[in-house]
N, C-alpha and C positions, 0 to 999 in steps of 0.2 A: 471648605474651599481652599484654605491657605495648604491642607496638607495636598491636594493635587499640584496647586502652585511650588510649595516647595518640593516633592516629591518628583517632577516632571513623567510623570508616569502616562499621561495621555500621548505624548510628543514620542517618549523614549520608546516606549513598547515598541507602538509601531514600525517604528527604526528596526527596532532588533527582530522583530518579526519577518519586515523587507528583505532585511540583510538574510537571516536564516535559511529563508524559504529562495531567495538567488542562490544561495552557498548549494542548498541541496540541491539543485535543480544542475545546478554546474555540476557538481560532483558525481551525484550518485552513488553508482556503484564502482567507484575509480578506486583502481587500488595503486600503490605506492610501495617501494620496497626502502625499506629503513633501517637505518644501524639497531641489533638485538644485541642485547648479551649472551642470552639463551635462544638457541633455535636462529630462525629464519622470520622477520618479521613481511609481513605480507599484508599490512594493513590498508584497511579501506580509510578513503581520505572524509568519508561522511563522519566519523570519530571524531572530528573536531569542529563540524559545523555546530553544537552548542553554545562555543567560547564566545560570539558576538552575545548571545540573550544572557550569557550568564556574565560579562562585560557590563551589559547595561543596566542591567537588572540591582546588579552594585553600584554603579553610576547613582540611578537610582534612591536607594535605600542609604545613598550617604548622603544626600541631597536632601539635607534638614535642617532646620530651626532648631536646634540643638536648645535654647535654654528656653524657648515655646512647650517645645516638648516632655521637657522633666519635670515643668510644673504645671502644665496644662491636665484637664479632667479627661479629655477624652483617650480610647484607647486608642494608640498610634500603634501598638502593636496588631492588633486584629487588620487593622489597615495595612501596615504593612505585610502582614500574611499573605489578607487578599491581591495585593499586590504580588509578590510571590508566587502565588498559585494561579491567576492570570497570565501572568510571562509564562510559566513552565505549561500551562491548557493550552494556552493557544499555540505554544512550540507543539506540541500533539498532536492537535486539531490541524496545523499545516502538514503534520510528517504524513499523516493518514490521508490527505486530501491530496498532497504532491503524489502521496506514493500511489491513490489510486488514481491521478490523471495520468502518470506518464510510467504507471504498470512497474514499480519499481515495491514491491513488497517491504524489503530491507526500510524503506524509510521511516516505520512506525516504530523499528528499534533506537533510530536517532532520535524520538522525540521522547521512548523510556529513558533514554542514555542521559537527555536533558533534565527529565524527572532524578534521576540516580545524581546528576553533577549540582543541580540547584539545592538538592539537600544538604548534599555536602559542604557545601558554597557558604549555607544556613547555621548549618552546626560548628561549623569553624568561626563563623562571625564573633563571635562574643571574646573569642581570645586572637581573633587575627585580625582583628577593627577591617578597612576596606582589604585590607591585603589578602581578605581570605577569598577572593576572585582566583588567586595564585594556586590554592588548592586542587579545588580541578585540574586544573590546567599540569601541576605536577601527577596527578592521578593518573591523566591520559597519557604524558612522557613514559610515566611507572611502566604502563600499559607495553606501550613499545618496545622498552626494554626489557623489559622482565616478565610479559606477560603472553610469550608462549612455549610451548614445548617444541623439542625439538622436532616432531614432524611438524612443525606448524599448526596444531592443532593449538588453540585459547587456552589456556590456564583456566580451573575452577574459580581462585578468585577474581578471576579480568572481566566484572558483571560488563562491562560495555560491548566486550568481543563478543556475545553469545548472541545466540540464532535470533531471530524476532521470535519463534515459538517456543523459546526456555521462559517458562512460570514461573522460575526461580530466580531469574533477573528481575521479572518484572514484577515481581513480589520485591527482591530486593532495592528494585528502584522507589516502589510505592512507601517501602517501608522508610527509605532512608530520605523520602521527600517530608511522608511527614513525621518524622524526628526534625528534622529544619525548621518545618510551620512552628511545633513546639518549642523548639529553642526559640526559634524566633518570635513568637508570641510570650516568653516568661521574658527575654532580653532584650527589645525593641526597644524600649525606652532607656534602658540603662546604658547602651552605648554610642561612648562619647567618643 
């Protein structure tokens, strides 16, 4: 009970879910023209609807009884996993259901993009304490700048730019969420 209490996880989700699921519904398929380095950027503004779940989701996962914790028996890591992969299901669970009420297909890639940014989020934690929220969020700038060719087509490595029907993003999302669960499940308790 105390780790729901300190965790604020029943309150925050929801939040970031609210927020998510209005961002995509505003946005969609809005696209935006932005400073590149390379090429012509012609990004869609849905590429950033993650940043509230993956915001709170750190909110979150810092939101601890620190010295409960490291000497307490239970695993606070698997908790906090499931915590983790709750946020990023249910960011899914809303990209597929927005995307099939209001016929926008593209939205099920925003909710791999979320799986792809929250691992990331995960595997940076242990050496970026809460600052690795910051990660992503430099990923997706990367993204901007640097992640397309000069016809405007996505760069191979820019996993977030790619079609909803590339396997290969969404292999690399799956893969790099859980490498997160796993850092995060060996390093939950150890940071302080």
């Amino acid at each position: 009970m105390w780790w729901l209490k300190a965790r604020r996880g029943p309150v925050m989700l929801p939040i970031a879910w609210v927020i998510y699921a209005g961002l995509l519904l505003a946005v969609q398929d809005s696209v935006v023209i932005l400073p590149s380095v390379i090429g012509a950027a012609d990004v869609v503004l849905s590429l950033f609807v993650p940043v509230p779940v993956l915001a709170l989701l750190m909110y979150c996962l810092e939101s601890r009884l620190r010295f409960a914790e490291i000497s307490g028996v239970r695993n606070v890591g698997a908790r906090d996993a499931a915590l983790s992969a709750t946020a990023a299901v249910g960011a899914l669970v809303l990209s597929a259901a927005i995307g099939m009420l209001v016929h926008f297909p593209d939205a099920v890639a925003v909710g791999r993009n979320t799986f792809f940014l929250v691992g990331v989020m995960l595997c940076a934690r242990p050496f970026c304490k809460d600052y690795a929220v910051m990660i992503p969020v430099t990923w997706l700038l990367s993204i901007v700048f640097l992640g397309f060719k000069k016809n405007r087509e996505p760069q191979a490595w820019a996993i977030n730019l790619q079609s909803t029907e590339s396997w290969v993003s969404a292999t690399i999302s799956l893969l790099a969420f859980l490498a997160g669960l796993l850092v995060q499940l060996r390093t939950s308790r150890s940071i302080s």
